[in-house]
N, C-alpha and C positions, 0 to 999 in steps of 0.2 A: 231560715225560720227557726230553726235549731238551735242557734245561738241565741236566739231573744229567746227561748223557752216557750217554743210556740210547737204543733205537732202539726208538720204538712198533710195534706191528704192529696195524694195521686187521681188526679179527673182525668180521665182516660178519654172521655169527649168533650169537648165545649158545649154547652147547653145552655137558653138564658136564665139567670138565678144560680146555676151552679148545682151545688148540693145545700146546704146549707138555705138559704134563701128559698128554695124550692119545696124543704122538708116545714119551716116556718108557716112558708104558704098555705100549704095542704092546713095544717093545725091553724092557723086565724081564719080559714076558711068555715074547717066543722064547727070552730069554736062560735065564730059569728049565725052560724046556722041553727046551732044548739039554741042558743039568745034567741032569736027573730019567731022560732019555732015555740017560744016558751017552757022549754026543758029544763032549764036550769038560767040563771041572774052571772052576768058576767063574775060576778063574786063569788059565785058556786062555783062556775067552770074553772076561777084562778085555784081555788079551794082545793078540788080532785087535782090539778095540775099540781101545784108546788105539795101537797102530802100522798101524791099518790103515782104515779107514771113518771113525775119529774122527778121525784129523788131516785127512783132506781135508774134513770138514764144517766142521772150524773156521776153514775158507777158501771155503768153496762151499756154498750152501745142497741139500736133497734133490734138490730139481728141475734147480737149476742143475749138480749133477752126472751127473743121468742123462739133461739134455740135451747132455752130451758122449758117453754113450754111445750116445745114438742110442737115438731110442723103439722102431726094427723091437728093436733088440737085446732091449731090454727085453721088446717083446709075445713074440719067440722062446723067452727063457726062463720068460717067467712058468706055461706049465702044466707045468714043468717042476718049479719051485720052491713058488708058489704050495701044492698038494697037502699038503705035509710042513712049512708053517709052522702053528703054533698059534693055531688059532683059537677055543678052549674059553672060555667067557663063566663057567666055577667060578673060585673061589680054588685058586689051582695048590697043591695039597699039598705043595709042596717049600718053599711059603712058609708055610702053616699048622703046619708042623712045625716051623720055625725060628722063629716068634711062640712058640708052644705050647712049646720047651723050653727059654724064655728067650734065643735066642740074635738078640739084637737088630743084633748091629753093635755098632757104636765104645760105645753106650752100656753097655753089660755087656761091652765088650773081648773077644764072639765072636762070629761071622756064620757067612760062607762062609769069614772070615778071620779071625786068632786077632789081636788087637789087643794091645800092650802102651800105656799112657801115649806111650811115644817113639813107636811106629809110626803112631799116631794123630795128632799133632802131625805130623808129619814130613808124612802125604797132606797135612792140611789146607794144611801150608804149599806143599807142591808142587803142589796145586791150587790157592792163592788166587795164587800165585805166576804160573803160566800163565795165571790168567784177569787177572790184572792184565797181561801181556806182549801177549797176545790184543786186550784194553782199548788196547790202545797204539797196536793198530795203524790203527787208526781215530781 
């Protein structure tokens, strides 16, 4: 993995999803919950995500950021926050409706977002774009 520029990570158990996949989950889970709930428009929640928790991750791992905040902080808030995060083990129906009425994403050009050809290309490239800048820094 080393040679292609890639950084391993040691899984010390087998579990399904892994790490990565499982940390994903948890986050389209809240995220889809936040939406259904009327908190916030999938465009909000991308919003706080890419200007606000995701650029510091893409500098600092989970842990490595909430050992700056100080773990009392964290146990102060958590029965606070903890209660009202989504912990339902169903298929979120705000995802079964958007499978079910064809609205896939980039592939059928409609999701949570209306895709044309250009807008489609255009993330790709401003995604593969930051993740190569990202790539770099290391």
């Amino acid at each position: 993995m080393t040679k292609i520029g890639k950084r391993p990570a040691l899984i010390q158990k087998e579990a399904p999803g892994f790490i990565g996949n499982r940390l994903q989950g948890a986050l389209i889970r809240e995220a889809l919950s936040i939406v259904k709930q009327g908190i916030a428009s999938p465009q909000d929640v991308d919003i706080v995500v890419k200007n606000g928790f995701g650029r510091r991750l893409a500098n600092a791992g989970v842990f490595e950021i909430f050992e700056i905040a100080g773990w009392d902080l964290i146990l102060a808030i958590w029965p606070y926050l903890i209660p009202y995060i989504e912990n339902s083990i169903e298929t979120p129906s705000l995802l079964q409706e958007k499978v079910d009425t064809g609205e896939l994403g980039l592939k059928t050009e409609k999701g949570f977002y209306d895709w044309t050809p250009e807008s489609s290309e255009a993330l790709k490239k401003r995604l593969s774009d930051a993740l190569i800048k990202i790539a770099q820094w290391s």
